[in-house]
N, C-alpha and C positions, 0 to 999 in steps of 0.2 A: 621233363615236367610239362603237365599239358596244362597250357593258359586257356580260360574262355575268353571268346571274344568281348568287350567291353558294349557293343551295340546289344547283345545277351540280355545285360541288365535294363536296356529300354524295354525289353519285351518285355521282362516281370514287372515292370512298372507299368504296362500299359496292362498288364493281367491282371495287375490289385485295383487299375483302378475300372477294372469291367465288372470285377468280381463286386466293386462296393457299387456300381450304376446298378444291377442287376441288382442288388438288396433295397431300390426306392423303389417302395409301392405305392410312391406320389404320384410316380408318371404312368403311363400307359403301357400297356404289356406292348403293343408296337415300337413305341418308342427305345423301352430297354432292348427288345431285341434287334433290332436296328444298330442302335448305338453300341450297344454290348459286340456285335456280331464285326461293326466298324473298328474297334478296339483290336478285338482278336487279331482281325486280319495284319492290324499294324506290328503286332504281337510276331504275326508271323512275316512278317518282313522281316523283321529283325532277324529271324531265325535263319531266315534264308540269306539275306548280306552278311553274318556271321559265320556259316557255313564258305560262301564265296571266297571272305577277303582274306578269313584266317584257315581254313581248307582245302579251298580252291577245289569247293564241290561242283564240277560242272554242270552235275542235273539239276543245282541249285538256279544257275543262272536259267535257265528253261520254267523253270514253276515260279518264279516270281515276279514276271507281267501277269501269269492267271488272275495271282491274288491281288497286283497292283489295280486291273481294272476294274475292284469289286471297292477300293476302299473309297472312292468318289462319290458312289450309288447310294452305298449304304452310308456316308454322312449326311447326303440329301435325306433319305428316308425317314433316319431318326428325329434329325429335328423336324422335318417338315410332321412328322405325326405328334408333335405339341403343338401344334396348329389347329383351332376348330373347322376351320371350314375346308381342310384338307382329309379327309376322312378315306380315302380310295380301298376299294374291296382289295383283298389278297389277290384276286385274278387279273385288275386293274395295274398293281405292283408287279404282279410275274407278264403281264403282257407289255408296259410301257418300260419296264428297270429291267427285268431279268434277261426278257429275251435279245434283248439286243447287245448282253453283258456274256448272254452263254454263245450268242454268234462270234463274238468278238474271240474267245475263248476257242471254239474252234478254226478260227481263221490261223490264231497265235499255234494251233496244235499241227493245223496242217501241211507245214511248210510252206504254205505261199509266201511268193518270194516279197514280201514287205514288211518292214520290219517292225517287231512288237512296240517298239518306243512310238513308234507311230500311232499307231492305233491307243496304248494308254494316253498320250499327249492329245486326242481326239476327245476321249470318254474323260478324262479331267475339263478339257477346254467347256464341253457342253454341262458336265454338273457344276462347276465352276459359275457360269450363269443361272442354274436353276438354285441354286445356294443363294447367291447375291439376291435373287428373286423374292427368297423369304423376309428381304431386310423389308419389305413394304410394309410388313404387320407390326402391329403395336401390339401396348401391353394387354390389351384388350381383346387381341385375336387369338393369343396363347391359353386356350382353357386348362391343360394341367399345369399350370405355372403360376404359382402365386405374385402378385404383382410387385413384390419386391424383390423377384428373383427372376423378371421380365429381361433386368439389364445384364445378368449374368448371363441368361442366353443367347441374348444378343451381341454380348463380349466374345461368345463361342461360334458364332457366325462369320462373325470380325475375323477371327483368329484363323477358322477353317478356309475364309475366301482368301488371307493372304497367302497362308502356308500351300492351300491349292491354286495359288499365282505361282510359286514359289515353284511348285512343284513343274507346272506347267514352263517354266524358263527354263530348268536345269532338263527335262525331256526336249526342247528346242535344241539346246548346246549340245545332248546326246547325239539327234539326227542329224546337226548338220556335222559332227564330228565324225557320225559315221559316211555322209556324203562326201566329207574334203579330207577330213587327215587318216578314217581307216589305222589310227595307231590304238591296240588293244589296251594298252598300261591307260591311256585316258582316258580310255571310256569307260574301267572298270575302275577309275578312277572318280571319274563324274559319278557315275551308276552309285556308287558306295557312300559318296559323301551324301548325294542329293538323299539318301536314304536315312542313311544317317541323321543329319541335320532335322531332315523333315520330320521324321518320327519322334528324336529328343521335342522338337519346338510343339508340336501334339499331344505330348506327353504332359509338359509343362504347361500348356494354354488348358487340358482340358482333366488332366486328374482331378483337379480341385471343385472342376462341375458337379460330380453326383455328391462329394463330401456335402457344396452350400446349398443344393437343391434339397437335399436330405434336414438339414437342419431349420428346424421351425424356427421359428421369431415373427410372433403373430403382432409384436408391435413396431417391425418396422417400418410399417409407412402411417403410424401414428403421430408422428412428432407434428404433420401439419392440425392447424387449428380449423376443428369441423365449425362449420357455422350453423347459424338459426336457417340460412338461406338452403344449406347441405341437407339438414334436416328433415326442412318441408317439403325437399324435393324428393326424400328418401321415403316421407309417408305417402306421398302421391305414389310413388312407384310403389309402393309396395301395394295398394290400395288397387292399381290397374292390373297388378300381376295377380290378386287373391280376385277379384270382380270380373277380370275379364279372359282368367285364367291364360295369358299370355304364352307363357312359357311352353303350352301344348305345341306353339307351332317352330318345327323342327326348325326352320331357316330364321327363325327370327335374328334380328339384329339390332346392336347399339344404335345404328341412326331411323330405324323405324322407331323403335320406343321414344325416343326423342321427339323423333314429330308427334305423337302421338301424346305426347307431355308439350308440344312445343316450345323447347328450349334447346339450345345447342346439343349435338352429340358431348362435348367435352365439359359439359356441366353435370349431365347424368354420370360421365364417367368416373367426373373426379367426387361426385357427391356422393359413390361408391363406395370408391379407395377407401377417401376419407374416412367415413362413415362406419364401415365395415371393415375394413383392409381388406378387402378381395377385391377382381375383377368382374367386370361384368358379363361372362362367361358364367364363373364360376359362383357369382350371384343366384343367377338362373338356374344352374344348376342347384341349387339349394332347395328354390320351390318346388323343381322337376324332382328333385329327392323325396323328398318332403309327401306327394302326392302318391309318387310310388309306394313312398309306407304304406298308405293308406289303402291302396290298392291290392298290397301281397297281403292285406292284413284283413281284410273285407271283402273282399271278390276272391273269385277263383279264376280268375284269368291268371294264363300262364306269363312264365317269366317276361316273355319277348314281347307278350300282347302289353304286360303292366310299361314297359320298358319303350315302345311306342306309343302309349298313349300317354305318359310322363312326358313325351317331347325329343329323345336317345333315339339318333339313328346308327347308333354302332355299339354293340352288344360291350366290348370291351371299356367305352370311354362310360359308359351305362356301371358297369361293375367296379370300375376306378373311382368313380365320383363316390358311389354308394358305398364303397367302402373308408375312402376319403371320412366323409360325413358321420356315417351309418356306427363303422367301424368291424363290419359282417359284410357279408356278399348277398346277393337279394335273394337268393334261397336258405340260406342259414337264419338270417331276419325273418323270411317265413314258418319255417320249420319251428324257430324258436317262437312262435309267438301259436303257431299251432299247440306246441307242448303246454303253453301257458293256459290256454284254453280249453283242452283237455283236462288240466289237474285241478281246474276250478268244479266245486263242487255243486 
């Protein structure tokens, strides 16, 4: 009778839960494929420690450093693109993440004599920091994130820096075991747990992410009490963004508007929340919405021209928002409103 291996079932659990990340069309098309693609790969660890420990497939041990070097990269990737002011072109992404991800890849293919645990223990150590790096933003720097689901991301930052500490020690005990003791049984020992462990504790920190991102609850951050204070500062704003049409410029930011209201950064932010339940991202993005109607529906500027002069410097956070809001994509809102115009008599 043939048993599957028990690590099998982390991999279908990290499948369901790519498959449900990949159905939120809250987030960014970067960001699911990122995270979705960071999944997979975990997915396919499992496949391949399953093969090793209960098969003892040899090629197995050979192809997964490939994949181990790629799951550090792409958790950086994912979440750093819920992030506004990380926005980097695909050529940006393949020039600073890939290339040095497909070097590493053929270093692992060429037999040089230094060993893969190396080089993954490397590429963990440095996204390791660039991870840690994203804790600096607040709720306010997240534009596809609604600001009650600011702290779930940040519980998954938490989670990913420790599990990739985690990871990073159990590859330390790998090399130096391969330095001093050179005995096979513990290093395919170490190699299987540290795999093991780490993919369950990923599974569990991060299946339940696209489930709570997925699910609206447009009054959770209603329970504080809006004031008279929240209010007037919410007409002032709105009154600089409609007069001085603000939101046009692509870099804007919560502490320029602030000075420009002169009042703290953290008074506009919370007279937001409050106020609205959104962030101040996704404030802006409203007006920047809002104007693009206007625009696909009265001009004949093309898509990208309506889409930069709304204030979108990236076609996809442009399309997400717009559909966010809209609940169409910015040619279907055209189209339909051409037809509209059309059958008028």
């Amino acid at each position: 009778m043939v048993t599957l291996p028990l690590v099998w079932l982390i991999g279908v659990l990290t499948i369901i839960a790519a498959y449900a990340l990949a159905q939120n069309a809250r987030l960014p098309a970067s960001a699911r494929f990122f995270l979705c693609s960071f999944l997979l790969s975990l997915a396919m660890i499992s496949l391949l420690l399953g093969l090793r420990l209960s098969f003892d497939a040899a090629w197995a041990a050979r192809v997964q450093p490939l994949v181990a070097v790629v799951i550090a990269p792409l958790a950086y990737l994912g979440l750093c693109a819920l992030t506004r002011d990380v926005a980097p072109t695909w050529r940006q992404i393949l020039l600073w993440n890939g290339l040095p991800i497909v070097l590493v890849q053929l270093v692992i293919l060429a037999d040089i004599p230094i060993s893969a645990d190396v080089l993954v223990l490397l590429i963990n150590c440095v996204y390791l920091v660039r991870i840690a790096g994203l804790l600096r933003f607040d709720a306010d720097d997240y534009a596809h994130v609604a600001p009650d689901k600011a702290g779930v991301v940040r519980t998954a930052i938490y989670a990913t820096i420790c599990l990739l500490g985690m990871m990073v020690a159990t590859d330390i005990l790998i090399v130096a075991a391969l330095l001093f003791s050179g005995e096979a049984f513990f290093l395919t020992l170490l190699t299987g747990a540290s795999g093991v462990f780490t993919a369950f504790v990923f599974v569990v920190a991060l299946v339940g992410v696209p489930m709570v991102l997925r699910s609206p609850n447009p009054v959770a951050n209603r329970a504080e009490v809006v004031t008279e204070q929240d209010r007037s500062l919410l007409t002032r704003l709105d009154s600089l963004m409609n007069d001085k049409q603000l939101y046009k410029d692509s870099n804007l930011t919560l502490a320029r508007v602030a000075r420009r209201l002169s009042v703290p950064a953290r008074d506009v932010s919370g007279a937001i929340n409050r106020t609205t339940g959104e962030n101040f991202s996704r404030y802006i993005n409203g007006f920047r919405i809002r104007h693009a109607q206007g625009a696909l529906q009265d001009t004949a500027l093309p898509i990208t021209g309506v889409m930069l002069d709304a204030g979108f410097v990236s076609k996809s956070s442009f399309n997400t928002e717009f559909r966010r809001i809209v609940g169409q994509t910015p040619s279907q809102f055209r189209a339909g409103r051409a037809q509209s115009k059309s059958a008028r008599p």
